[in-house]
C-alpha positions in Angstrom: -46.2 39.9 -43.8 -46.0 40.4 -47.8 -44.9 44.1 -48.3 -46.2 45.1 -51.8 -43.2 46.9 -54.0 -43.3 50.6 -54.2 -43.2 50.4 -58.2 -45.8 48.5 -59.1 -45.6 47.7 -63.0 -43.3 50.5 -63.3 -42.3 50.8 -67.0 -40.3 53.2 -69.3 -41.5 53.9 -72.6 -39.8 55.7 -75.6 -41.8 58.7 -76.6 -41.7 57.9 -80.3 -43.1 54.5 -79.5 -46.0 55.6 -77.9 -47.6 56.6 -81.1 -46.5 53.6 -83.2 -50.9 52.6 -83.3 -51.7 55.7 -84.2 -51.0 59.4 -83.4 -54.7 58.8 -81.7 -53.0 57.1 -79.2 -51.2 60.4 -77.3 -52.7 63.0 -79.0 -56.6 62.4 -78.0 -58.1 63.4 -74.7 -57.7 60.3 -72.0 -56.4 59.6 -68.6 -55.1 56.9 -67.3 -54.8 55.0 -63.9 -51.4 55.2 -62.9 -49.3 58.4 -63.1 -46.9 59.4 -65.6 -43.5 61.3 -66.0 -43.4 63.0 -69.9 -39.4 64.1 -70.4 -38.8 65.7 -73.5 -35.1 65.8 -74.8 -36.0 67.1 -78.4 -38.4 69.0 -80.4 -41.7 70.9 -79.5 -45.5 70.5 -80.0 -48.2 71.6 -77.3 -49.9 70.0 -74.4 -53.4 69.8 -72.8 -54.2 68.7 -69.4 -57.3 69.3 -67.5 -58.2 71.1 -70.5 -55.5 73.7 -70.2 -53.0 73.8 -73.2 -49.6 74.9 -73.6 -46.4 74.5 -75.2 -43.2 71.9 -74.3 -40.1 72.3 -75.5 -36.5 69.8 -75.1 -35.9 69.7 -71.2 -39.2 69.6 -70.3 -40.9 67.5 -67.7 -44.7 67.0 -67.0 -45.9 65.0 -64.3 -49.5 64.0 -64.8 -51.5 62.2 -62.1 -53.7 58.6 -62.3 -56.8 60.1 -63.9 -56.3 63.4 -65.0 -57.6 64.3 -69.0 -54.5 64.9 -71.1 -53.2 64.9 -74.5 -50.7 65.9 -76.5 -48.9 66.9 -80.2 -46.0 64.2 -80.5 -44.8 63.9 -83.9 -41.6 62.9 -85.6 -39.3 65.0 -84.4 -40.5 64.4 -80.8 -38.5 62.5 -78.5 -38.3 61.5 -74.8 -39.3 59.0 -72.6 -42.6 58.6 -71.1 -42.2 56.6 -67.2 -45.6 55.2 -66.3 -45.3 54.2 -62.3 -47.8 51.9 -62.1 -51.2 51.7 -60.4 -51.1 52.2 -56.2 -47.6 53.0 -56.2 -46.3 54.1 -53.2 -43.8 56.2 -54.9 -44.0 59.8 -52.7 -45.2 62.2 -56.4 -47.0 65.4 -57.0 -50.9 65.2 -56.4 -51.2 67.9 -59.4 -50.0 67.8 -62.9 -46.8 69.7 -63.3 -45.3 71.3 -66.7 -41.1 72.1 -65.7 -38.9 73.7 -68.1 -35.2 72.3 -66.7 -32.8 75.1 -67.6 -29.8 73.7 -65.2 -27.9 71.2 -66.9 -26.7 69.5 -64.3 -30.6 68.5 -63.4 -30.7 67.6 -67.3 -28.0 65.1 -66.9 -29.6 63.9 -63.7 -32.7 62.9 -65.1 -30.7 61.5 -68.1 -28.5 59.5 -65.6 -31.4 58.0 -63.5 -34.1 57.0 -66.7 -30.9 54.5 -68.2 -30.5 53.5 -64.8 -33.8 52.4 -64.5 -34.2 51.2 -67.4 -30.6 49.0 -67.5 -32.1 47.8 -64.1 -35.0 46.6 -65.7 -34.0 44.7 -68.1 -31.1 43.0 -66.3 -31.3 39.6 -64.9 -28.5 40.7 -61.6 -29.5 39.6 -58.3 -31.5 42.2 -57.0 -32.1 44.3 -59.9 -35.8 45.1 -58.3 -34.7 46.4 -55.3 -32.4 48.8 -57.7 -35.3 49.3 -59.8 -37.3 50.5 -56.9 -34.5 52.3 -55.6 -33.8 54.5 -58.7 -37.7 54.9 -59.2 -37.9 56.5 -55.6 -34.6 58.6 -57.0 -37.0 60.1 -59.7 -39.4 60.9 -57.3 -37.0 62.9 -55.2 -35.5 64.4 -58.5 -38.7 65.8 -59.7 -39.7 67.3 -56.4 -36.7 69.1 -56.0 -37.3 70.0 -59.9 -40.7 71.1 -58.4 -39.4 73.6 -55.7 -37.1 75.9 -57.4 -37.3 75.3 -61.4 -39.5 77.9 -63.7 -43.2 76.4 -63.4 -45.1 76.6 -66.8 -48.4 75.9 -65.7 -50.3 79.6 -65.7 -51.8 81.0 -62.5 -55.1 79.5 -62.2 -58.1 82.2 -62.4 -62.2 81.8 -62.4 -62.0 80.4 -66.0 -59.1 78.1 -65.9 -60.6 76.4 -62.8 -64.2 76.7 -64.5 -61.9 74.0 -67.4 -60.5 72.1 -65.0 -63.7 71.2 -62.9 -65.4 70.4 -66.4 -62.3 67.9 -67.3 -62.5 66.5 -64.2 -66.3 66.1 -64.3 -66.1 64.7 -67.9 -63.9 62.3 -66.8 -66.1 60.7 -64.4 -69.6 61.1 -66.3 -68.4 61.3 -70.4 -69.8 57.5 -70.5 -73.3 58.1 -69.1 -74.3 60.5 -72.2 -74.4 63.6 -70.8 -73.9 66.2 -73.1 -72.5 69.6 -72.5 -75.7 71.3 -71.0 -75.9 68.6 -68.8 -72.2 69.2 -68.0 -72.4 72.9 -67.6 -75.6 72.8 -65.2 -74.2 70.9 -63.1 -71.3 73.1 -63.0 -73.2 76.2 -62.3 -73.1 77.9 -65.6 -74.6 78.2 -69.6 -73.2 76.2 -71.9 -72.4 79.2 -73.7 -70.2 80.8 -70.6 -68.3 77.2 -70.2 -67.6 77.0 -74.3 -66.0 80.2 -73.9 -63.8 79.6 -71.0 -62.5 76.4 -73.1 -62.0 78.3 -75.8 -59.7 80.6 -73.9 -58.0 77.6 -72.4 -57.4 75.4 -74.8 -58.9 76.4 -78.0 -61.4 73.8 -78.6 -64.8 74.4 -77.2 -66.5 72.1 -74.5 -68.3 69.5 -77.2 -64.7 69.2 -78.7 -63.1 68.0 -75.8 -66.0 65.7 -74.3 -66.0 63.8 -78.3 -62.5 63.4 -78.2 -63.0 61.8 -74.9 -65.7 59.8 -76.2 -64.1 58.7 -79.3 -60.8 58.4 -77.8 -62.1 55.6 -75.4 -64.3 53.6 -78.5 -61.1 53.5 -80.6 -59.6 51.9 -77.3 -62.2 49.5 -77.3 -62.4 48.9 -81.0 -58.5 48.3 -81.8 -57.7 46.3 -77.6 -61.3 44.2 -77.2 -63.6 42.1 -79.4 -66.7 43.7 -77.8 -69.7 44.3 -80.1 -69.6 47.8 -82.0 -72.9 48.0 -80.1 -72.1 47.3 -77.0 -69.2 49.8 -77.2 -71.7 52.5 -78.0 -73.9 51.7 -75.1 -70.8 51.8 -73.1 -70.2 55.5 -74.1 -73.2 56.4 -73.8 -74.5 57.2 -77.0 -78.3 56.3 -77.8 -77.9 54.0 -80.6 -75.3 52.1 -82.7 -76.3 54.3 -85.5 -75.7 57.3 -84.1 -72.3 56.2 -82.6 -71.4 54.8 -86.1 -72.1 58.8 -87.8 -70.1 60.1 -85.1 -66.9 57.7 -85.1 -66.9 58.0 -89.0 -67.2 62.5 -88.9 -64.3 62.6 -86.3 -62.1 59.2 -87.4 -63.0 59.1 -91.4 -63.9 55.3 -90.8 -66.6 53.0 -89.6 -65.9 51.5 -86.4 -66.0 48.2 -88.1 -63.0 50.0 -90.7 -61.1 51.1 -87.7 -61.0 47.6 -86.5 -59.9 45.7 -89.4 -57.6 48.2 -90.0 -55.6 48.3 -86.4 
């Protein structure tokens, strides 16, 4: 019986390089289907997940799960590493996202220690350097659980409007292709779409239509600069009621034509 390895796809990214196509790339709302460790060893910029943002500074670590809406500021003076586990790994992580500021720095080290582990593991050709690889991962795991228990959480207290956000992420995220717009959104939320611009507002700074176009255009620059589909059929994908209308509202939030984006990626 074939045993399937704990760290699926596991891989270990410099922050830096995560924007190299484009600061779209981290900074727009998405999700994406594996979880992710964010460590910060230098600068600062601010963070938005499930439609709550915040600051990071150096030595901090956010865990973000497979699937929940993020994005964040990372510009030049930003770096880190960024360990994406994989899809279905078996890794024991947090079910919710996590924002840690690691003030002991013997836990700084640690972290330090175990990311060139992993990544020396990876990219050696020793007998059994996947075993190690998995073994090290599962370390991290245990690192930031421990992290979890007793450092300084930075994640605010969750009250009626800071869930309100997070249902309407989460809810975005499994609907923002089918058109709805944010009345549809906030009906079947419960509330005006006056009450849930507000509460985004207040939690992130960016009212509800931001956030749902970012996702939208977000996921057509994906499509745009990674397939060869039709501009067309990308804007039927999303959602939006012609190609026309999807053309106008790439070019007011992008500056370019989808057509422009392409060549130009």
């Amino acid at each position: 019986m074939t045993v399937p390895s704990p760290v699926p796809q596991v891989r270990l990214v410099a922050i830096p390089r995560l924007a190299a196509g484009g600061r779209w790339r981290v900074e727009a709302m998405r999700s994406l289907s594996e979880p992710c460790l964010l460590w910060f060893t230098k600068g600062q910029g601010r963070i938005t997940i499930s439609g709550m943002t915040r600051g990071y500074t150096a030595h901090n670590a956010i865990f973000i799960p497979a699937g929940v809406m993020h994005g964040f500021e990372a510009g030049p003076q930003v770096f880190g590493s960024a360990v994406f586990f994989g899809r279905g790994t078996q890794i024991a992580l947090p079910k919710a996202p996590l924002h840690l500021r690691i003030r002991d720095v013997h836990s700084q080290q640690e972290v330090n220690i175990l990311l060139d582990s992993i990544l020396r593991e990876m990219e050696s050709e020793t007998p059994a350097h996947d075993r190690a690889t998995e073994a090290y991962v599962g370390l991290l795991g245990v690192w930031l659980e421990r992290q979890a228990r007793k450092a300084e959480p930075e994640t605010p207290r969750p009250d009626a409007t800071r869930r309100l956000v997070a249902r309407y992420t989460a809810l975005l995220e499994r609907n923002f292709r089918t058109g709805m717009g944010v009345g549809d959104f906030a009906a079947a939320l419960g509330v005006t779409p006056t009450h849930l611009t507000r509460c985004c507002n207040i939690a992130c700074g960016r009212p509800a239509i931001a956030l749902l176009q970012d996702r939208r255009i977000f996921e057509a620059r994906k499509l745009l600069a990674e397939t060869r589909l039709p501009v067309g059929r990308i804007a039927g994908q999303l959602g939006f009621t012609s190609p026309a209308y999807f053309t106008r509202a790439f070019q007011h939030l992008t500056g370019k034509s989808p057509t422009a984006f392409r060549r130009a990626t």
